[in-house]
N, C-alpha and C positions, 0 to 999 in steps of 0.2 A: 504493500500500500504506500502509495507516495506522502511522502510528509505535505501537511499542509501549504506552506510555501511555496511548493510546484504541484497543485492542486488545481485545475482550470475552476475559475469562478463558479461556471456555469451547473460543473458535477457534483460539488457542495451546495448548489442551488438546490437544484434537484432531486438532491435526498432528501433533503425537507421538505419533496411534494411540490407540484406545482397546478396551484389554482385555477379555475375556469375563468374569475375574475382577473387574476394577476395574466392570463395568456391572451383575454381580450384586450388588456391594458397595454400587452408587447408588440401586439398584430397590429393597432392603430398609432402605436409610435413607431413601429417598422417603417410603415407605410408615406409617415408625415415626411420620416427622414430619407426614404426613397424619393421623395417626389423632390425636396431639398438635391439632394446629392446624384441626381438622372443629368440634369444640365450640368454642372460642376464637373462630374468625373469627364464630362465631354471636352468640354471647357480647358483642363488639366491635362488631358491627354495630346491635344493640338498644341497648347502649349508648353508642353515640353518637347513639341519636336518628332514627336509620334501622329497616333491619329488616335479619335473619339473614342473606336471601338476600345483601344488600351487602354482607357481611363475606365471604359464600362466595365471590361474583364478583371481590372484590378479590384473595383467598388464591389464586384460579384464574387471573386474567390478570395482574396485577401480580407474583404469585409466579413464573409461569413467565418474563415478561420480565426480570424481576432477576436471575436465576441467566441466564438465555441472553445478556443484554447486559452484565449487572455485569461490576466488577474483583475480584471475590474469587471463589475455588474450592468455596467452600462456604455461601454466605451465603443463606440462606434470607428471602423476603421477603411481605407481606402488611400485614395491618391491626395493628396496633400500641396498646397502652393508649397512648402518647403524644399522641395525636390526638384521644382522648376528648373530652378538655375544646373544642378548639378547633373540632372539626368540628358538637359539639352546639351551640355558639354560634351556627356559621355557620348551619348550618340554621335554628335558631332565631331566626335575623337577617333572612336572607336567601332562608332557602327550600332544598332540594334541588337547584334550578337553582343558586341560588349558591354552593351545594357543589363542585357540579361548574366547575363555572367556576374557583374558585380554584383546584382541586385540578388544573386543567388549565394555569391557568398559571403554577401552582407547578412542575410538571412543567417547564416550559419555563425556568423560572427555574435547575433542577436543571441543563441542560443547557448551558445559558449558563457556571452557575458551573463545570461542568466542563472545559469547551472553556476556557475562562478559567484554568484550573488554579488554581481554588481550592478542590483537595483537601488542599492543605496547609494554606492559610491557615486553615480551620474549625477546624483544630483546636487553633488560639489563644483560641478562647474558654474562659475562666476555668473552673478545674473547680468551683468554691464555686457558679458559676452554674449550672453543672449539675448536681451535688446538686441545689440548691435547687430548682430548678423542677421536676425529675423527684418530689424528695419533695412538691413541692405538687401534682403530677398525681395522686400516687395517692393522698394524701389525696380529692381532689375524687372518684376513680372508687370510692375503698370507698365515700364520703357518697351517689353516686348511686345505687348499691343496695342501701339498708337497703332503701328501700319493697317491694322484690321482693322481699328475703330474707326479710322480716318479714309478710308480705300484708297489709301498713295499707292502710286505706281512705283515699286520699287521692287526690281527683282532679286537680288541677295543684300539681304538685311546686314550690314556687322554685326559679328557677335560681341565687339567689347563696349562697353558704354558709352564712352565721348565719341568715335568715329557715327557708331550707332545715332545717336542723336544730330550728328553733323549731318548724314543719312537724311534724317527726318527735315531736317530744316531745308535743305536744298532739294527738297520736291513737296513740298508746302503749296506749290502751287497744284499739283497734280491732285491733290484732295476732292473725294466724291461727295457731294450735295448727298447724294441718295443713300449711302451706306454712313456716314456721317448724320443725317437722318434717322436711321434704323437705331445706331448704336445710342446716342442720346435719348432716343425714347425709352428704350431698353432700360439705362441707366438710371432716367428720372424714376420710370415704374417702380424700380427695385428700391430706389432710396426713399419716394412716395408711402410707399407700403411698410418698409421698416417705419417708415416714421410714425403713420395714421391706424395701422392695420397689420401690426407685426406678425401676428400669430398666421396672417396667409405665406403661402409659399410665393415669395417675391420673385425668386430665379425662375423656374418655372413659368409663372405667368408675363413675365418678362420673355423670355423664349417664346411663349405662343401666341402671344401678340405680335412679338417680331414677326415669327412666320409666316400668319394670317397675312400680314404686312402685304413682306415678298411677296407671296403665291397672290393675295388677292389682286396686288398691283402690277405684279409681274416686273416686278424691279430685279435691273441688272446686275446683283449685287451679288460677291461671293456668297457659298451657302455651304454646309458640311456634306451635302452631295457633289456641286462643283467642283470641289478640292479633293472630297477625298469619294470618288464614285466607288468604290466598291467594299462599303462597310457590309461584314458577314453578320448575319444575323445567328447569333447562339453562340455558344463558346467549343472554342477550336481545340482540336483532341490534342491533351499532353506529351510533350518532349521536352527532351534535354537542348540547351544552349548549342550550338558548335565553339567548339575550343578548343586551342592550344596553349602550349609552354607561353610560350612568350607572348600572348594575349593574356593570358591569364596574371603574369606578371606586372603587365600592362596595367589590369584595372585595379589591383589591390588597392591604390592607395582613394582611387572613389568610393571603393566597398566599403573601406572604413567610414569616409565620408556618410555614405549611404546610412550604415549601421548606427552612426553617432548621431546624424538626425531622425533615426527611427526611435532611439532610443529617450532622445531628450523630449521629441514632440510627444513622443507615447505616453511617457510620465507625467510631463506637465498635462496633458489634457485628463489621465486618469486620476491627479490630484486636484484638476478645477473639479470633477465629477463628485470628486469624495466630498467636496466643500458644496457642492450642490445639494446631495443626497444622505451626508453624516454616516456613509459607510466607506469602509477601508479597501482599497486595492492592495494586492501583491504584485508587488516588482518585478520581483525576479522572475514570474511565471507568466506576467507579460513581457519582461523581455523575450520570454521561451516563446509564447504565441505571434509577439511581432516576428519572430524568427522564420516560424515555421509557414507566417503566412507569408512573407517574400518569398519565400524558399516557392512554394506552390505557385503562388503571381510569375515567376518566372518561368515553370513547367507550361503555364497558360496562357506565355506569352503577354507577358502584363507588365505593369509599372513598380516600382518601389512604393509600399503602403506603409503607413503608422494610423496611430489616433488623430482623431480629427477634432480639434476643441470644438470646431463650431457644430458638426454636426454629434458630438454628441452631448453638448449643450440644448440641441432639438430635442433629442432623446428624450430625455431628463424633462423638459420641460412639454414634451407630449407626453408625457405619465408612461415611459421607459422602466420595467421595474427589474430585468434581468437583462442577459444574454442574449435571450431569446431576440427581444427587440431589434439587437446587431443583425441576427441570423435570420429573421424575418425581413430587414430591410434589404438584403442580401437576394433576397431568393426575389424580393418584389421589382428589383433592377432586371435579374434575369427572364422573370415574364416582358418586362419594359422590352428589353433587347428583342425576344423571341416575337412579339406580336407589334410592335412599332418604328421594327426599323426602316421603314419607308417613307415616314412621317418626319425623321430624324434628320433626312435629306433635307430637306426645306430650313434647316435653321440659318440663319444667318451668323457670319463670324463676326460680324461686330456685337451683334447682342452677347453673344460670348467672352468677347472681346471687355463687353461691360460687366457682366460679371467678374471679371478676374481682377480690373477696376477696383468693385470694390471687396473683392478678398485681399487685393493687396492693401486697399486701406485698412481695414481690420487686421493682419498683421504685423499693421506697424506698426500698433499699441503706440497710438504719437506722446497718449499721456504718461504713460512710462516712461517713453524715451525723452519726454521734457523735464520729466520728475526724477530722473537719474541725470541731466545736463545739470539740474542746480543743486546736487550734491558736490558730493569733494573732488576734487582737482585729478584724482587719480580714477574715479569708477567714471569722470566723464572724459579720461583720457582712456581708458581701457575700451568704452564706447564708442567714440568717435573713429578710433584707429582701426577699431573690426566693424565697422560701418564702412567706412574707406575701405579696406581690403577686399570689402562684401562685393562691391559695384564696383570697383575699378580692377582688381587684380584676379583674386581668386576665392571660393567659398574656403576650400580647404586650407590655403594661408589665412585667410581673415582668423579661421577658429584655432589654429596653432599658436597665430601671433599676438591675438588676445587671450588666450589662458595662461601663456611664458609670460607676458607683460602683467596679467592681474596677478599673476604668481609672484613675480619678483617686486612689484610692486607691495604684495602683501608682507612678504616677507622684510622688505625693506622697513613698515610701519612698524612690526612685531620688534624688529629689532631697536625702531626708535623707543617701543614704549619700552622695553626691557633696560636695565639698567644695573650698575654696578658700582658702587661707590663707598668712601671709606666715611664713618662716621664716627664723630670722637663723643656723642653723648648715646645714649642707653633710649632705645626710642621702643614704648610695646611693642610687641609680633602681636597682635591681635587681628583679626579676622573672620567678621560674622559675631555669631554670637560667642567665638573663642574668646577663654578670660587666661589670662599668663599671671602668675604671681604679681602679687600687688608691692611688693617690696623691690620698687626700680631706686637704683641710687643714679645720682647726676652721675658722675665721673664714672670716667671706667679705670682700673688699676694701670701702675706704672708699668711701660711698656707692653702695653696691651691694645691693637689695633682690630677695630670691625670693618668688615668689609659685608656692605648689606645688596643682597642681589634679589631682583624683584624681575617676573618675568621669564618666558623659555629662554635656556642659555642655549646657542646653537648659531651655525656658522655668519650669521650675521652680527654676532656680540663676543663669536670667539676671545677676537685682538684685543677688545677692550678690557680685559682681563686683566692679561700681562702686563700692558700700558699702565693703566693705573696702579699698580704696585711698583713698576720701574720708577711711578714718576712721584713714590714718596718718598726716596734719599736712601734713608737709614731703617731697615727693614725691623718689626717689632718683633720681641722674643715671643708672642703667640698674636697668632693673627687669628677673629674669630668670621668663620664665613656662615653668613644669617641666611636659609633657605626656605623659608617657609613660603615665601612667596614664588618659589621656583617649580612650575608643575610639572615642564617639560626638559630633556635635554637629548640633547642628538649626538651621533659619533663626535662630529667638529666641536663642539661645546666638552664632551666629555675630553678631549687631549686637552685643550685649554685649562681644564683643571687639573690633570696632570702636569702639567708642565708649570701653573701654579704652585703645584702640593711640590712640586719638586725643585722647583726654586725655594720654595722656604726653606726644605730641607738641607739643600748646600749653604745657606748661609744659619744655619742653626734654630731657625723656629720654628714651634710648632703650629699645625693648625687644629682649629678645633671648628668641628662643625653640627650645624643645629642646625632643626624642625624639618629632616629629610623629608620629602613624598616619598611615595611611593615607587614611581617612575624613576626619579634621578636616584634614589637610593638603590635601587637595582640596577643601574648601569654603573656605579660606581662599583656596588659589586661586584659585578662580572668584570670587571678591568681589574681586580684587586685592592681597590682602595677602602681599607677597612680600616675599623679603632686596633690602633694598634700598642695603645694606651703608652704612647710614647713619641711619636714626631705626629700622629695621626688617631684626633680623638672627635667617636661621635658622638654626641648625644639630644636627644630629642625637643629641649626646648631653648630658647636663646637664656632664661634665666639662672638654668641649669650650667650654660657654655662660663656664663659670666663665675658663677659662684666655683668654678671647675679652673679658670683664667686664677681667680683669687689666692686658691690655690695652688696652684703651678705656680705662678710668681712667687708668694711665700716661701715655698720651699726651693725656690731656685737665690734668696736673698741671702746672703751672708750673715753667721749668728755672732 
């Protein structure tokens, strides 16, 4: 029996029975979030560089394994704008076959990191970085649909950003009235409707009113039959990728791409769910399902999928009460497919076009990313910089070179606040509601230096160490090191105390040391540095070091 932690949601559900009420509750939020996610996966699939049908295949195999395998109860899953940018690359790189290849052993990388139980550890990564890349995804996905919204005559688009937009501006005149038309009505509908009448399906009715449009007017405008005439109706029978060595070498380093935003979107929209709903998701067991449903999306010829915040915020808010709801919305795309793909022909790419509009605006969380610009100097430099890398250079540099900068940056403040200083009066170690002997005297005994460290000791506070005892002259016959306030320390911190404890040693003093943790006191020990009630003495509280100082002195005094 599998331990609960890699337990799918769904089969703990299930043993508890499942209701006639709680399955009419799933079949009409299936439903809601179908009709939501039928334009969108179409939508997502053009724009990354594919066609419709792959956004539908994805929304249909991948969405039903994430809700069947996932660790959340409500998590709705498919094609994602996150993917935009990266998946149009790979193709663009590597082909279709390299698509699938990475997306397949992103999949597997998903599953690793779950069995691994690193559902916790992900969600270490810095939030300034996630701002920032999310706000440079959807920058990049409004930039690649002006050409559709606009009907410019442009036959190869740039793919980098400024030439791209130079693109745009020097055929500004070529702009179609009619499709330019379509795509704004499109747009207003959907933002209309959020506004007055949320609870309708905006996208959708948005798409079939475009349609009505075209067909009824017979307008010349691109349509997703135009472009892409021969979408199959059903899903296309299972195989493997084609591959080789050195394709395969090729895409690792997207796959991880791939796998690190399956992993971050997945989590964060399975922990908006839980603040939705006040039940718990499993990490790790989503990790395993996001895994396993890429892994299958590429047998079926489909896109990279995670969790979808927004639609399973539909979910949730059409009365979503399991799994089911995912697995119901799933199977309600595939009748979509199987009975209206002729209808599908007539959309227009600009209403599409206007959708991804505004999924990039919802992406870009603009109030986040202003509410993290007028924080500290550093989370709005960790954001701007993987904002920039997002749009201008690359996905997978932006998120490198904002986790090493909020990294060194972090650790740069940890070591500002950590500190190391000699004190010549007697100050409590108190801490919370901790009480230390009440009998403090002012002075400390003759010859007798404190050295008070506050903070992890570790490779950024190493040097300060040695420094400050080099730079008191005339070294004291016991020096006392105050650690109560030291929780952490690392290999670089732990030499620096060596090589402290061993300089006082060569010049004759001892050191004595109080209010060990736990942690530093077992790194010390594993090095060797123990009471060795003669050059090296522990003990547990600094009043104790003091009255222990008093002592040694004494008897080190001439009678």
């Amino acid at each position: 029996m599998l331990p609960t932690a890699f337990t799918p949601k769904l089969f703990s559900l299930l043993r508890e029975g499942y209701a006639f009420d709680t399955a009419k509750a799933d079949i009409l939020a299936g439903l809601t979030v179908a009709i939501v996610a039928l334009p969108l996966a179409m939508a997502l699939g053009i724009a990354s560089g594919a066609s419709p049908d792959k956004g539908l295949v994805t929304a249909v195999v991948a969405g039903f394994l994430i809700s069947f395998l996932g660790g959340s109860r409500v998590q709705i899953g498919g094609p994602t704008g996150a993917f935009i940018v990266v998946v149009f690359s790979v193709i663009a790189n590597h082909g279709y076959d390299g698509l699938l290849l990475a997306t397949l052993l992103a999949g597997v990388i998903l599953i690793i990191a779950g069995y691994a139980r690193f559902g916790q550890v992900i969600r270490y990564i810095p939030y300034p970085v996630i701002t920032g890349f999310t706000a440079g995804i959807a920058v990049i996905i409004a930039s690649s649909q002006v050409k559709d919204f606009l009907g410019l005559d442009i036959q190869d688009v740039p793919a980098e950003f400024i030439p791209k937009w130079q693109a745009y501006f020097g055929h500004l005149s070529s702009t179609d009235l009619a499709t330019l038309t379509i795509g704004a009505m499109g747009l207003a509908v959907i933002l209309l409707l959020k506004r007055f009448a949320p609870k309708w399906p905006g996208y959708l009715i948005a798409v079939a009113l475009a349609s009505l449009s075209v067909y009824a007017l017979h307008l010349p405008i691109d349509t997703i039959g135009s472009r892409f005439p021969d979408i199959p109706s059903g899903l296309p029978w299972p195989s493997l990728p084609a591959w080789d060595m050195g394709k395969f070498l090729e895409i690792v380093p997207s796959a991880f791409t791939i796998a690190f935003l399956a992993g971050i979107e997945a989590l964060l929209s399975a922990t908006v769910a839980d603040g939705m709903t006040g039940y718990k998701h499993r990490p790790n067991q989503e990790l395993v399902g996001q895994g396993v449903a890429n892994i299958a999306s590429t047998l079926f010829g489909g896109l990279p999928a995670t969790g979808a915040i927004a639609r399973t915020a539909t979910n949730v808010k059409s009365g979503g009460k399991t799994p089911m709801a995912g697995i119901f919305h799933a199977v309600f795309i595939l009748v979509f497919i199987l009975f209206l793909t002729d209808i599908m022909a007539f959309v227009p790419l600009a209403a599409l076009s206007a959708i991804l509009f505004v999924v990039a605006w919802n992406m870009s969380e603009i109030q986040h990313f202003l509410h993290i610009f007028r924080l500290s100097k550093s989370d709005r430099l960790v954001m701007l910089l993987t904002f920039a890398l997002t749009v201008l250079v690359d996905l997978t540099v932006a998120i490198g070179v904002g986790v090493t900068l909020a990294s060194l940056l972090f650790m740069h403040q940890m070591s500002q606040s950590a500190s190391f200083y000699t004190q010549g009066r007697k100050i409590r170690d108190t801490s919370g509601d901790v009480k230390e002997i009440e009998n403090q005297r002012d002075e400390l005994p003759e010859g007798v230096e404190v050295f008070r460290i506050t903070g992890p000791i570790f490779f950024g506070m190493a040097g300060t160490m040695l420094e400050t005892l080099q730079a008191m002259g005339e070294m004291p016959k016991i020096l006392i090191l105050r650690m109560k306030l030291v929780p952490y320390m690392d290999v670089a911190g732990l030499n620096a105390m060596k090589n402290l404890i061993k300089t006082c040693e060569s010049k004759g003093s001892k050191v004595v040391i109080s209010g060990l943790q736990e942690q530093p006191k077992d790194m010390l020990s594993r090095a060797g540095i123990q009471d060795n009630r003669d050059t090296i003495l522990i003990v547990p509280s600094y009043d104790e070091a003091i009255n222990l100082s008093v002592q040694l002195s004494s008897a080190e005094q001439p009678t």
